[in-house]
C-alpha positions as CSV (number, residue, x, y, z in Angstrom):
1,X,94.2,79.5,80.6
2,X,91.8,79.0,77.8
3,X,88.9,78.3,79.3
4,X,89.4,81.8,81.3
5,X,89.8,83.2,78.4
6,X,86.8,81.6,76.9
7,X,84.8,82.2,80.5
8,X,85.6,85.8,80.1
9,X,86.3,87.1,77.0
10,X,87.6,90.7,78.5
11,X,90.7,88.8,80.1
12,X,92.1,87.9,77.2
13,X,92.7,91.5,76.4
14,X,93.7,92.6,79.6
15,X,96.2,89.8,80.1
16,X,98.0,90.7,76.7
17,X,98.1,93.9,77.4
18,X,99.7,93.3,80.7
19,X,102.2,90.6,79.0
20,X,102.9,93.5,76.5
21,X,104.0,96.0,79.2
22,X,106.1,93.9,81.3
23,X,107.8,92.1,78.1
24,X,108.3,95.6,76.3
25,X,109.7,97.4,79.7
26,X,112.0,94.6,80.2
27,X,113.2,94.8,76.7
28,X,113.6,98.5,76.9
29,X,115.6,98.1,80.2
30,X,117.9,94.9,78.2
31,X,118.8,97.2,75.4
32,X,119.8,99.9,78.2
33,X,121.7,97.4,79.7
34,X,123.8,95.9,76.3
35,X,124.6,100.2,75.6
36,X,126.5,100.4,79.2
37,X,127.8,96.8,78.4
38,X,125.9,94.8,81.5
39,X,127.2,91.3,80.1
40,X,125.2,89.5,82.7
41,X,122.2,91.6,83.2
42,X,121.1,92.4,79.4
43,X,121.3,87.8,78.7
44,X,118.4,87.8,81.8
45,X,116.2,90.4,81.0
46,X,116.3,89.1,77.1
47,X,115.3,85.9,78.6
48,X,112.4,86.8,80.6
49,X,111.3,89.3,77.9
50,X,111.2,86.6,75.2
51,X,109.5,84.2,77.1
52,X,106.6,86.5,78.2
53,X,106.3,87.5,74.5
54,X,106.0,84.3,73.3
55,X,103.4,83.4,76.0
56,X,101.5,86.8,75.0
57,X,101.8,86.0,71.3
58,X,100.5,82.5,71.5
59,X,97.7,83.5,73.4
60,X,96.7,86.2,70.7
61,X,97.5,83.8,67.7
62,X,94.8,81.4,69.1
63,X,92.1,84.0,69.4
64,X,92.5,85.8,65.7
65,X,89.1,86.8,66.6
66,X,89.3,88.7,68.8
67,X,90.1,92.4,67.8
68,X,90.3,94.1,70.7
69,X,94.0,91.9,71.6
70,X,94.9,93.4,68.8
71,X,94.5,96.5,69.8
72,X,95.8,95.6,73.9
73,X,99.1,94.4,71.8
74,X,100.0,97.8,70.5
75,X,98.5,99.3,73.4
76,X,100.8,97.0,75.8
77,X,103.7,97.9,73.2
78,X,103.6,101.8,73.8
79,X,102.6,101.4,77.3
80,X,106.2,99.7,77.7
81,X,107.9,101.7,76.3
82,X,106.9,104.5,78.2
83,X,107.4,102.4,81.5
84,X,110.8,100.8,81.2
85,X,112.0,103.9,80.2
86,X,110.7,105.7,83.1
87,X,112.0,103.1,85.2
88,X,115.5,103.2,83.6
89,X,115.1,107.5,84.6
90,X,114.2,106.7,88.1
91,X,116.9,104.2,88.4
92,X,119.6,106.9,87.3
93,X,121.8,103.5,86.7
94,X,125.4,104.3,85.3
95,X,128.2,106.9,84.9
96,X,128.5,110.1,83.1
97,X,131.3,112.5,81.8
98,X,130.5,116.1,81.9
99,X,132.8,118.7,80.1
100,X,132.7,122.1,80.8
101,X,133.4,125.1,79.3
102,X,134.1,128.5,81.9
103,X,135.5,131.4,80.4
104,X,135.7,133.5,83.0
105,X,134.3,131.1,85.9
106,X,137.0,128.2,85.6
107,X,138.3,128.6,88.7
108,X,135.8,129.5,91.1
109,X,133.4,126.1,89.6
110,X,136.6,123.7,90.1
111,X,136.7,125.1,93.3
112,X,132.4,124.6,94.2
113,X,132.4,121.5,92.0
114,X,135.2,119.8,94.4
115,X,134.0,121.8,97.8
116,X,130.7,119.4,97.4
117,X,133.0,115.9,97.2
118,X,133.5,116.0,93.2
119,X,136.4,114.8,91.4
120,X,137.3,117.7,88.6
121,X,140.0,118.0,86.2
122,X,140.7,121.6,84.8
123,X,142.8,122.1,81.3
124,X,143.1,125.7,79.7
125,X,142.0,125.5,76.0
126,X,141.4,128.0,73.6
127,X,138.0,128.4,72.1
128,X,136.6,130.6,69.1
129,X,136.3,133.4,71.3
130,X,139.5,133.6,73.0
131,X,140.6,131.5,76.5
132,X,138.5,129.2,78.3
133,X,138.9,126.7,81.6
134,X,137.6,123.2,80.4
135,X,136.2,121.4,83.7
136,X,136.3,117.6,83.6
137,X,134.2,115.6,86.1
138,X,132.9,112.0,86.0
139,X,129.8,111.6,88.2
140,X,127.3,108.9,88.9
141,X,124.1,109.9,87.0
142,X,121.8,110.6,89.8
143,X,124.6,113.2,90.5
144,X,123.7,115.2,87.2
145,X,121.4,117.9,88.4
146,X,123.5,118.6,92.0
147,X,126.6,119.4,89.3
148,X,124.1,121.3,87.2
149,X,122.9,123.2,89.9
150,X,126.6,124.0,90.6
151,X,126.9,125.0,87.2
152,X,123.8,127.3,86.8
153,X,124.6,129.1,90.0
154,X,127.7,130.5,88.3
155,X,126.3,130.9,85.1
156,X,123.1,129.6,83.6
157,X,123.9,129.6,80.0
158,X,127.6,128.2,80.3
159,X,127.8,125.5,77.7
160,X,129.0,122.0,79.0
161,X,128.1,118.8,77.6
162,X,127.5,115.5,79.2
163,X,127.8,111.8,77.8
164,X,127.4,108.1,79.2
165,X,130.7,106.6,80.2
166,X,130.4,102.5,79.3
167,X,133.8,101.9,81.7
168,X,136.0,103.9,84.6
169,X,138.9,103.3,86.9
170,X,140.0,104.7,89.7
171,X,138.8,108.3,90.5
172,X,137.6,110.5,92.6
173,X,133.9,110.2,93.3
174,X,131.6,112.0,95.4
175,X,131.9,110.4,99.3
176,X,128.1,110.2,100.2
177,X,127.8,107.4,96.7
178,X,131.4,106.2,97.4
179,X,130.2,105.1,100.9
180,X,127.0,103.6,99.7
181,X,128.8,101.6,97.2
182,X,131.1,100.2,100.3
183,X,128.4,99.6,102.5
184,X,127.0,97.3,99.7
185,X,130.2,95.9,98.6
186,X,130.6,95.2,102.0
187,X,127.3,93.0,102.3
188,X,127.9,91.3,99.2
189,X,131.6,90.1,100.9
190,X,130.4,88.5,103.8
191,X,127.9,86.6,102.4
């Protein structure tokens, strides 16, 4: 690897930066992975990223001299970033709980929400200004904008608020996921 480097002096850059992105994404995507409490997933990526760090690293240590690594490091380091979290948006990975809060429209959202295959949950509660429906519903995340479509229809500026669930059991889920997840559970079984 040195004497590429040494052959041509651009590659050295290039392959930092490079190491940078892939080590920083798959960091990005580990410490996504230890929040939602992937025991097995976030030990792997941590491996892999370290290991490409340290490859990257070395590499720049031995060529001080060269200032534009420096400058594909941090380069590579935002470039990362960026990536594994776009990747971890795209992935939609994990569970989340939305709440709800209808004051007049309780009824008639409980009734859309489960009409398109929703599990909800509906409490009455009593808010600062007088009676309100609180919807409960715990989706899969790449479920979030068909439920907030459901909600806007209704209402645009009813207030709900949504937050990453680390653990569920039982539940109803929407079918079109709960088949998908059989289908794969199924695979995985008869291998």
């Amino acid at each position: 690897m040195e004497t590429l480097f040494q052959t041509y002096p651009v590659a050295l850059p290039i392959f930092i930066f490079f190491a940078r992105i892939l080590d920083v994404t798959l960091g990005t995507l580990r410490i996504i992975s230890l929040s939602r409490g992937w025991k097995r997933l976030a030990p792997l990526l941590g491996f892999f990223e370290v290991f490409i760090w340290v490859v990257a690293i070395s590499q720049l240590v031995r060529n001080l001299t060269h200032f534009s690594s420096y400058l594909a490091y941090a380069a590579g380091f935002a470039a990362g970033n960026y990536i594994g979290m776009w990747i971890e948006e795209k992935l939609a990975l994990g569970t989340l709980s939305v709440r709800i809060f209808a004051v007049f429209e309780g009824d008639e959202l409980s009734k859309r929400l489960a009409d398109a295959g929703f599990g909800v949950t509906v409490l009455d509660g009593h808010g600062s200004g007088g009676p309100v429906k609180v919807l409960f519903t715990t989706i899969h995340r790449r479920e979030l904008e068909q439920v907030e479509k459901i909600i806007h229809e209704l209402n645009p500026k009813m207030f709900y608020s949504v937050e990453e669930v680390r653990a569920s059991s039982e539940g109803v889920f929407h079918p079109k996921r709960r088949q998908q997840l059989m289908k794969k559970f199924d695979l995985i079984k008869k291998k």
